[in-house]
C-alpha positions in Angstrom: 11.0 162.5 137.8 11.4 159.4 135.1 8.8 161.8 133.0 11.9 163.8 132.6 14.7 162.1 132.5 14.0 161.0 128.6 14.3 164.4 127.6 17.5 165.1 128.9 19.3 161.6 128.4 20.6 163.1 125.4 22.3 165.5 126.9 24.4 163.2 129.0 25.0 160.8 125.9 27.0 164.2 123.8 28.6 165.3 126.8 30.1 162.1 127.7 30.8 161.8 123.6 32.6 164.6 124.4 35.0 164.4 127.0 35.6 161.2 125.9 37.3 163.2 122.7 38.8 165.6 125.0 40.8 163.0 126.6 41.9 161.0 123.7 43.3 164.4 122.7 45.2 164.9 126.1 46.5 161.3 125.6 48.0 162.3 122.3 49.3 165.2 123.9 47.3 167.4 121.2 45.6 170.8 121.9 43.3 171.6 119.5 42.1 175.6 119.4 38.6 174.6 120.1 37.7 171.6 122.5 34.9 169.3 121.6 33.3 170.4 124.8 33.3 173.8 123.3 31.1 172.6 120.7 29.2 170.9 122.8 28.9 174.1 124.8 28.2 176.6 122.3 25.5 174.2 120.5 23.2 173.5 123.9 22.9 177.2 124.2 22.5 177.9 120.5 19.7 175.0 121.3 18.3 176.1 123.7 18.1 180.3 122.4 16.7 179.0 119.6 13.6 177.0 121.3 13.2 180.3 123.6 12.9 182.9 120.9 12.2 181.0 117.5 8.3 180.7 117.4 8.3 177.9 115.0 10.2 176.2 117.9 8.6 177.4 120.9 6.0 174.3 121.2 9.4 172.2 122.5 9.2 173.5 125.9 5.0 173.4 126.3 5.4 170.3 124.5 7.9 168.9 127.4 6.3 169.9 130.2 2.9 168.9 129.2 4.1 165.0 129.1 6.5 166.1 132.8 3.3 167.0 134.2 0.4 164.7 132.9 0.8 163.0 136.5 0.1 166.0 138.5 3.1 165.2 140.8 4.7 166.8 143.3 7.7 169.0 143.7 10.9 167.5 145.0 13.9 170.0 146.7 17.1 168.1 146.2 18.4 169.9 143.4 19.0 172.9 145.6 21.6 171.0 147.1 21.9 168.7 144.3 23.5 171.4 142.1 26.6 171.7 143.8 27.7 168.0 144.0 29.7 167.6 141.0 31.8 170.6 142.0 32.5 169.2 145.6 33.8 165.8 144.0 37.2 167.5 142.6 37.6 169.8 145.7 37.4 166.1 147.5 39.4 164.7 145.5 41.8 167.2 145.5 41.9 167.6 149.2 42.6 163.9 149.5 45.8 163.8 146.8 44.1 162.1 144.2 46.8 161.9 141.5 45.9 162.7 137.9 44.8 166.3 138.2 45.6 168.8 135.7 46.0 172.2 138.4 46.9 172.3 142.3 43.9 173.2 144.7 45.1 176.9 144.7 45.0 177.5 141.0 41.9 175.1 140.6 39.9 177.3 143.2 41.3 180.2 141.4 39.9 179.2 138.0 36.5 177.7 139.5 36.1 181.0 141.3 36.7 182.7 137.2 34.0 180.1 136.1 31.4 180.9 138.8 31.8 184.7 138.5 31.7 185.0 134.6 28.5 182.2 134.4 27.1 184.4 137.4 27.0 187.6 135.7 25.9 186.3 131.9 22.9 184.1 133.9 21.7 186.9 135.7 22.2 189.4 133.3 20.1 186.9 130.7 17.5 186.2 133.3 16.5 189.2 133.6 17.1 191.3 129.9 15.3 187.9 128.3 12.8 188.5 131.0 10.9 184.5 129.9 8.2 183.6 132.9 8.9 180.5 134.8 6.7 177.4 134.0 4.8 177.7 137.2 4.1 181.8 136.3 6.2 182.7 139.5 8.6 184.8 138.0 10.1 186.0 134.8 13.2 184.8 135.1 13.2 181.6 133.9 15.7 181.8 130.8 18.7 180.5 131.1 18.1 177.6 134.5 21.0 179.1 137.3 20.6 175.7 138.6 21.5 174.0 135.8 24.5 176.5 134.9 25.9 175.3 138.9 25.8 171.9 138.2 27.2 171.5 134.5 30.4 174.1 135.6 30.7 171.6 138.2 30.8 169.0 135.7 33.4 170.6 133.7 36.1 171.3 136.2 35.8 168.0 137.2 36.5 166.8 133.5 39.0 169.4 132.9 40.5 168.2 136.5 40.4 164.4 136.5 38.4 163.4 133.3 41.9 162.6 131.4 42.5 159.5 133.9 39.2 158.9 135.4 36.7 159.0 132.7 33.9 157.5 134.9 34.3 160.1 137.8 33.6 162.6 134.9 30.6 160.7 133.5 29.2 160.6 137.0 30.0 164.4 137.3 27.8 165.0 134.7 24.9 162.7 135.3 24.7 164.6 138.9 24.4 168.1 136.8 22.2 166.0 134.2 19.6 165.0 137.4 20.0 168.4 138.4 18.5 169.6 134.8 15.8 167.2 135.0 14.6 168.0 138.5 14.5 171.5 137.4 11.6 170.5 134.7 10.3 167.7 137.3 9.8 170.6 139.8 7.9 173.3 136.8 10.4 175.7 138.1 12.4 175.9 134.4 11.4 174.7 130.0 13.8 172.7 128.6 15.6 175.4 126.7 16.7 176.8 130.0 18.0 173.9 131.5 19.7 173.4 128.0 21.3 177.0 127.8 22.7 176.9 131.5 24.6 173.5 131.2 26.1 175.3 128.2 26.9 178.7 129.8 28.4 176.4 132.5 30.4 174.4 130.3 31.6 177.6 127.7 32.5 179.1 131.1 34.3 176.6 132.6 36.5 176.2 128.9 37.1 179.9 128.9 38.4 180.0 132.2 40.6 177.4 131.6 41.9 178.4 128.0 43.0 181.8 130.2 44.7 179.7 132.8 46.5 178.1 130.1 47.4 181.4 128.2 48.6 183.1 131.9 51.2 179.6 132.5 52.7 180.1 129.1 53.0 183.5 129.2 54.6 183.2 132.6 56.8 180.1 131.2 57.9 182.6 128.0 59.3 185.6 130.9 61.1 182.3 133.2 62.5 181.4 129.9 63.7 184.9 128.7 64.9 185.8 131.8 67.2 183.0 132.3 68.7 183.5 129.1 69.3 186.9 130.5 71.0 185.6 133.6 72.9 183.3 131.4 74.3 186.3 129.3 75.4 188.1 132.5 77.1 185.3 133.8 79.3 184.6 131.0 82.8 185.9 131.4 83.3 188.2 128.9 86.9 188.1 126.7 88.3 191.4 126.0 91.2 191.1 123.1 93.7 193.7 122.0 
C-alpha cells in the first residue's frame, strides 16, 4: 500500500491548501463566488479526464500501476468500509453537540443526501457511457473510482461542517478519503485518473449542494423579511384627515 501512497500525497497536500483558504475566508466573513475547493474540484477531474482520454497522457495510469504492482501483493478490503469514514465523523460529531457547525443535523442530512444523489447519478452514468476496463480486466467500469467519489464527499461535508473551527478534523477527513484512493490502486481495482476524477466529482458535489442550501436560506430570509414589512404596514394605524 506505501507503493501507492506517493502518488496520491499530492492530492492530500492541495486539498488541505485548500480548505485551509476556505476558512481564512469564513474568518473574514467573505464569500467568494467560487470556493478554492471548487478549483480544487473542477481541476482533479479536468486531471483526471484528461489522463483517461488524452493519448499523449494515457502512459500515467500504466505508468502508476506498473510501480503499485512490481511486488505482486495482495489485495486488501478495508476501503469498502473505509470509504464511508469521513462522512460518519460529522454525523458523530453532530450527534454529540459539537459546536462550530455550519447547518443542524436535519439540514446537514438534507444536503449530504443532495450530495450523494447528484455524485450517484454523474458516477454511474460516467462509468458506464466512458465504458474504461478496470485495471484487473473485470469490468468496464472503471472511470470515474465510486469509491473514491464516497470518501472525498465525505471529506467535504465534513469541511464545509467543521473545517472553519477544526481544521485538523478536516485534514483527517480527507486523509481517510485520500487512503481510500490509494487502496483503490493498491487493490488494481481503479488507474489513477479515476481515483482522481471521483474525489473531484465528490468534492464539486458536495460545493454545489451547499451553494443551493445557501441560495434556498437567503431566498427564504428575503420572503421573512418582506413579509414582516408587510405585517408592519398593516399594523400601523392609519390617520384619515379632512
Amino acid at each position: 500500500m506505501t507503493r501507492a501512497l506517493p502518488f496520491l500525497l499530492p492530492l492530500l497536500l492541495i486539498c488541505s491548501s485548500a480548505f485551509g483558504q476556505d476558512a481564512d475566508s469564513a474568518a473574514k466573513s467573505t464569500s467568494p463566488a467560487i470556493q478554492p475547493s471548487t478549483v480544487v474540484g473542477a481541476s482533479l477531474v479536468a486531471a483526471g479526464t484528461a489522463i483517461t482520454f488524452v493519448p499523449a497522457l494515457q502512459g500515467i495510469n500504466t505508468n502508476v500501476r506498473d510501480a503499485v504492482w512490481a511486488d505482486g501483493h495482495g489485495k486488501l478490503t478495508f476501503d469498502n468500509y473505509l470509504q464511508y469514514a469521513p462522512a460518519a465523523i460529522p454525523l458523530a460529531m453532530k450527534v454529540c453537540g459539537v459546536e462550530g457547525s455550519r447547518s443542524s443535523l436535519r439540514d446537514m442530512l438534507a444536503l449530504a443526501a443532495l450530495s450523494y444523489t447528484t455524485g450517484f447519478l454523474v458516477v454511474e452514468g460516467v462509468k458506464h457511457a466512458a465504458g474504461v476496463q478496470r485495471p484487473d480486466a473485470r469490468s468496464n467500469t472503471s472511470f470515474p473510482s465510486g469509491h473514491t467519489f464516497t470518501a472525498f464527499t465525505g471529506a467535504e461535508i465534513l469541511r464545509q461542517e467543521y473545517g472553519h473551527k477544526y481544521p485538523a478534523v478536516a485534514v483527517g477527513g480527507y486523509a481517510l478519503a485520500t487512503l481510500t484512493a490509494a487502496m483503490r490502486i493498491y487493490n488494481n481495482r481503479h488507474w489513477v485518473a479515476d481515483v482522481l476524477a471521483g474525489a473531484g466529482v465528490g468534492i464539486l458535489c458536495v460545493d454545489f449542494s451547499y451553494w443551493v442550501g445557501d441560495k434556498l436560506i437567503e431566498a427564504s430570509s428575503d420572503r421573512k423579511a418582506r413579509r414582516a414589512e408587510l405585517e408592519a404596514m398593516v399594523s400601523e394605524p392609519v390617520l384619515l384627515s379632512f
